[in-house]
N, C-alpha and C positions, 0 to 999 in steps of 0.2 A: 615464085614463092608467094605464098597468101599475105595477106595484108597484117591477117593477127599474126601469122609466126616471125613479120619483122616487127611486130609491135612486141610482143611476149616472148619471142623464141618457142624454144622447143621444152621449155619449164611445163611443169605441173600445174595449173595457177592455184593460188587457195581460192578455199570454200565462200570467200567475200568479194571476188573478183570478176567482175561483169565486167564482160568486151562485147558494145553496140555498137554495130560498124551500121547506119542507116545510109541506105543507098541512095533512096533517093529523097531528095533534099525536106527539111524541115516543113514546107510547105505542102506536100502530101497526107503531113499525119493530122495539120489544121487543117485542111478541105475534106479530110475524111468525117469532119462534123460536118455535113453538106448545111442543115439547117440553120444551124447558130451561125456558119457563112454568109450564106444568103443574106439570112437577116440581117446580123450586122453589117456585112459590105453593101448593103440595097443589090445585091447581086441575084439574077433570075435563078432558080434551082437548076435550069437546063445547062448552064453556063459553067456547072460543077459537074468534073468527069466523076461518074459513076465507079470508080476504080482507080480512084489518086496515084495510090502506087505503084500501079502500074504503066503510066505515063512515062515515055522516054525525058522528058521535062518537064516539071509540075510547077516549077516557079515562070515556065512560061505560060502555062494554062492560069495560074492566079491570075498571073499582069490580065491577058487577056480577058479572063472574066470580069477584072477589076476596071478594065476599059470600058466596059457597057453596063457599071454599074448607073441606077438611078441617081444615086448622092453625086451631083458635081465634086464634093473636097472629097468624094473618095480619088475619084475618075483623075481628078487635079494632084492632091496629092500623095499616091501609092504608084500613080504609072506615067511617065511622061511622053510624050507626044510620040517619040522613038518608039514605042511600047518596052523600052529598061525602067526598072524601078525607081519610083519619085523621090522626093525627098523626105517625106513621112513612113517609107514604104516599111523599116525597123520598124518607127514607132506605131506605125498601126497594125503591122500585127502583132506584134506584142499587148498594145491593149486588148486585142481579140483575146489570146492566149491569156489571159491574165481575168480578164472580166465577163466571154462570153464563149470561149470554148469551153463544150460539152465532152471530157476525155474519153466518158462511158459511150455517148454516140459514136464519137472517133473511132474509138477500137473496132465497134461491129466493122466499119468499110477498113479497117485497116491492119491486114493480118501482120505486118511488122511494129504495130504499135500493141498491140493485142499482148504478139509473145514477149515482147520488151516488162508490159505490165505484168504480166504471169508470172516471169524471169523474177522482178520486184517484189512484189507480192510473198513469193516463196521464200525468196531472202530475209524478209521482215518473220515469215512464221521457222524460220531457223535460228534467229536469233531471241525468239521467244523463249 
């Protein structure tokens, strides 16, 4: 059984009811701004896969890029030694997402954030 038919059944849904099931994890659709990354994390551009979403593990490709970042308080606190996430690892991406993610870059590398926004988008000119 799929994931939305034990969420919603087999109902109709209405015309205001978005089901995002994002596969893979929250940290795919931030690395899909490769540049505003980099820069904020001091992280090299090559250190960003070229295709977040498609990564079997994307919160392990952060840690890792977040490991060879240039800024020691990144390196110190996003990834701890283990390579699991540090103890700022929430709080600092969230201040990315909040002050230096580019959503509009995002979507070119990321085709499930792309039709998520499309999805959005179309919602708002239907209730116009």
């Amino acid at each position: 059984m799929k994931l939305r038919d034990r969420l919603i059944g087999h109902r109709q849904p209405g015309p205001f009811l978005v089901l995002r099931l994002v596969r893979p994890m929250n940290e795919a659709w931030l690395m899909a701004d490769a540049a505003g990354f980099a820069q904020h994390f001091g992280v090299l551009p090559a250190r960003i896969p070229a295709a977040p979403e498609e990564r079997p593990r994307p919160k392990a490709d952060l840690l890792r890029g977040c490991q060879s970042a240039r800024r020691r308080a990144v390196r110190a606190d996003l990834v701890r030694p283990d390579g699991a996430p540090g103890p700022w690892y929430v709080q600092g991406l969230n201040t990315f997402a909040r002050e230096a993610w580019d959503v509009d870059r995002a979507r070119e590398r990321s085709p499930s954030l792309d039709r998520a926004i499309a999805r959005l988008e179309a919602m708002r000119r239907g209730l116009g």
